[in-house]
Wavefront OBJ file of the C-alpha trace (Angstrom):
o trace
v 0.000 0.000 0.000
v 1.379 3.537 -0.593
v 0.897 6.121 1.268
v -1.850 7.933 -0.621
v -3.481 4.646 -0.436
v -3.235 4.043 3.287
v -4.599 7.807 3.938
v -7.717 7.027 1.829
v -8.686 3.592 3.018
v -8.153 5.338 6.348
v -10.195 8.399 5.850
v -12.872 5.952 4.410
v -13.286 3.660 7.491
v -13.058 6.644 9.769
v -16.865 8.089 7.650
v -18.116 4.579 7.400
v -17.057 3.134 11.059
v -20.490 4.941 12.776
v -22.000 2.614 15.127
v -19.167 0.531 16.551
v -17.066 3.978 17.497
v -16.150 2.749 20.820
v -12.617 1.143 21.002
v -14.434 -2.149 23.181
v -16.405 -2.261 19.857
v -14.073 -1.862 17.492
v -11.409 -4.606 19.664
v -13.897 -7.235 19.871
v -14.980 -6.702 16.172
v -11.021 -7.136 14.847
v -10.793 -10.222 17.293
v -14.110 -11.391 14.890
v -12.770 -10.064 12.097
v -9.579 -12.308 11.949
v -11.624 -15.324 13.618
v -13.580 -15.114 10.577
v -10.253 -15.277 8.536
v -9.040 -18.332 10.336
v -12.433 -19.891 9.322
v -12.428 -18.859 5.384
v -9.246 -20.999 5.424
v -10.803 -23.647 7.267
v -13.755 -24.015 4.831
v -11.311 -23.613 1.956
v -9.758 -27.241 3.221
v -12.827 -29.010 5.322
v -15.626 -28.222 3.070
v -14.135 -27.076 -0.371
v -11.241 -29.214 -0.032
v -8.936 -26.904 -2.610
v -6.576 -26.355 -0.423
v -4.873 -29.196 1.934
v -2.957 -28.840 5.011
v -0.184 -31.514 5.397
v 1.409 -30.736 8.581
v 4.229 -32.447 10.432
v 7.458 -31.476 12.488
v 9.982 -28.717 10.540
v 12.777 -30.503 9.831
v 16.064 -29.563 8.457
v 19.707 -30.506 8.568
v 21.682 -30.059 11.727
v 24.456 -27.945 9.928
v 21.863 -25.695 8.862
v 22.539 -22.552 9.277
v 19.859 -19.757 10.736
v 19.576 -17.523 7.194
v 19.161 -20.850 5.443
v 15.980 -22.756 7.414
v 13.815 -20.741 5.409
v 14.902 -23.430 2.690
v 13.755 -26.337 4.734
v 10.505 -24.851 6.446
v 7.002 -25.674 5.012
v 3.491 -23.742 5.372
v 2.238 -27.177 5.207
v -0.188 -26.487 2.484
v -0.886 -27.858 -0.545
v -2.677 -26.203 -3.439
v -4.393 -23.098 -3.895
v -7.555 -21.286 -2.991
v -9.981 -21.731 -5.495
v -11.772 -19.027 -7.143
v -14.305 -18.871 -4.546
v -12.580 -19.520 -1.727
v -9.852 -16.797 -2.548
v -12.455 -14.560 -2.933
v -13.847 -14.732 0.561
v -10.752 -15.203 2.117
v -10.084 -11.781 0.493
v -13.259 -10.319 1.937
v -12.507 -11.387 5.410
v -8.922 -10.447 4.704
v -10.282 -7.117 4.038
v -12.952 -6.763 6.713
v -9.884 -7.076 9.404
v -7.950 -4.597 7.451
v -11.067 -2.152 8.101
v -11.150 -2.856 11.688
v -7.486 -2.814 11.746
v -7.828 1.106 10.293
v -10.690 1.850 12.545
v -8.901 1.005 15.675
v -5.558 3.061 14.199
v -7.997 6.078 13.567
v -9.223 5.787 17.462
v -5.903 5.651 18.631
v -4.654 8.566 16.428
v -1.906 6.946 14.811
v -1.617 6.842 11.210
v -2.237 3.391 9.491
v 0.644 3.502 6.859
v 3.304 4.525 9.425
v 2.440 1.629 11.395
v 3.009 0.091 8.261
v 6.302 1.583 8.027
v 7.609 1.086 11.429
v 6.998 -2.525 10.812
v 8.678 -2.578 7.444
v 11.963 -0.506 9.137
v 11.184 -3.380 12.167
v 11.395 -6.320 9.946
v 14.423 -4.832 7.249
v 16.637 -3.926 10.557
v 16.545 -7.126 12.440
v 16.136 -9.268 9.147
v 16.644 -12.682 9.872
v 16.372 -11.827 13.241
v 13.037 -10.441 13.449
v 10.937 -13.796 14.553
v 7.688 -14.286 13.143
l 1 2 3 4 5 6 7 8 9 10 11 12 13 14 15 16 17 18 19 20 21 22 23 24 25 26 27 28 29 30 31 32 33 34 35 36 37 38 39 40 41 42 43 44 45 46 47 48 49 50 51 52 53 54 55 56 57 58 59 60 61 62 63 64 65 66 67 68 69 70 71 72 73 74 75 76 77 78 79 80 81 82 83 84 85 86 87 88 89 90 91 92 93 94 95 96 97 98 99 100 101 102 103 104 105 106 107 108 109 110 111 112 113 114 115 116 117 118 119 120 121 122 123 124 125 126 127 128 129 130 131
């Protein structure tokens, strides 16, 4: 997102965001809002079935250096969303981005710096930075 981008999608939740204005509101609604995430990805691979999770323990060699797991890591899934399932995974995706916004605008801070100060976050510690 630049930052013309992040100002607009900003100023837009802050004029739609009328009847949840409370920050209790808006907390509990982001807590929803990525719940409902977590569940358009469960759908996607318990009732649609395009996507697959095949999970088991990260392995790698012993010698393997820190900068290099990445190599030997897996997100344990298998496939892609399908053209339904992407789509409301991008709607919920996008409802948590709004609530996201909402509860930068009640806090006064200003979305894309957050965005920034996590980019500066993640590019100083690099490899370092554990997520």
């Amino acid at each position: 997102m630049d930052d013309k981008c992040c100002e607009e999608f900003q100023t837009t939740v802050d004029e739609c965001l009328i009847r949840h204005r409370s920050v209790l509101d808006v907390l509990t609604k982001y807590q929803e809002a990525s719940a409902r995430v977590n569940r358009a990805f469960a759908k996607a691979v318990t009732e649609c079935g395009c996507v697959e999770i095949k999970a088991g323990r990260q392995q790698a060699p012993a010698e393997t250096q820190y900068s290099d797991l990445k190599n030997f890591v897996s997100s344990h899934l298998s496939g892609e969303p399908c053209d339904h399932c992407k789509e409301v995974i991008v709607n919920e995706l996008g409802r948590s981005l709004f609530y996201m916004a909402a509860l930068c605008n009640l806090a006064g801070l200003d979305l894309g710096e957050v965005l920034r100060q996590e980019h500066r976050n993640i590019t100083t510690l690099g490899i370092f930075h554990l997520s």
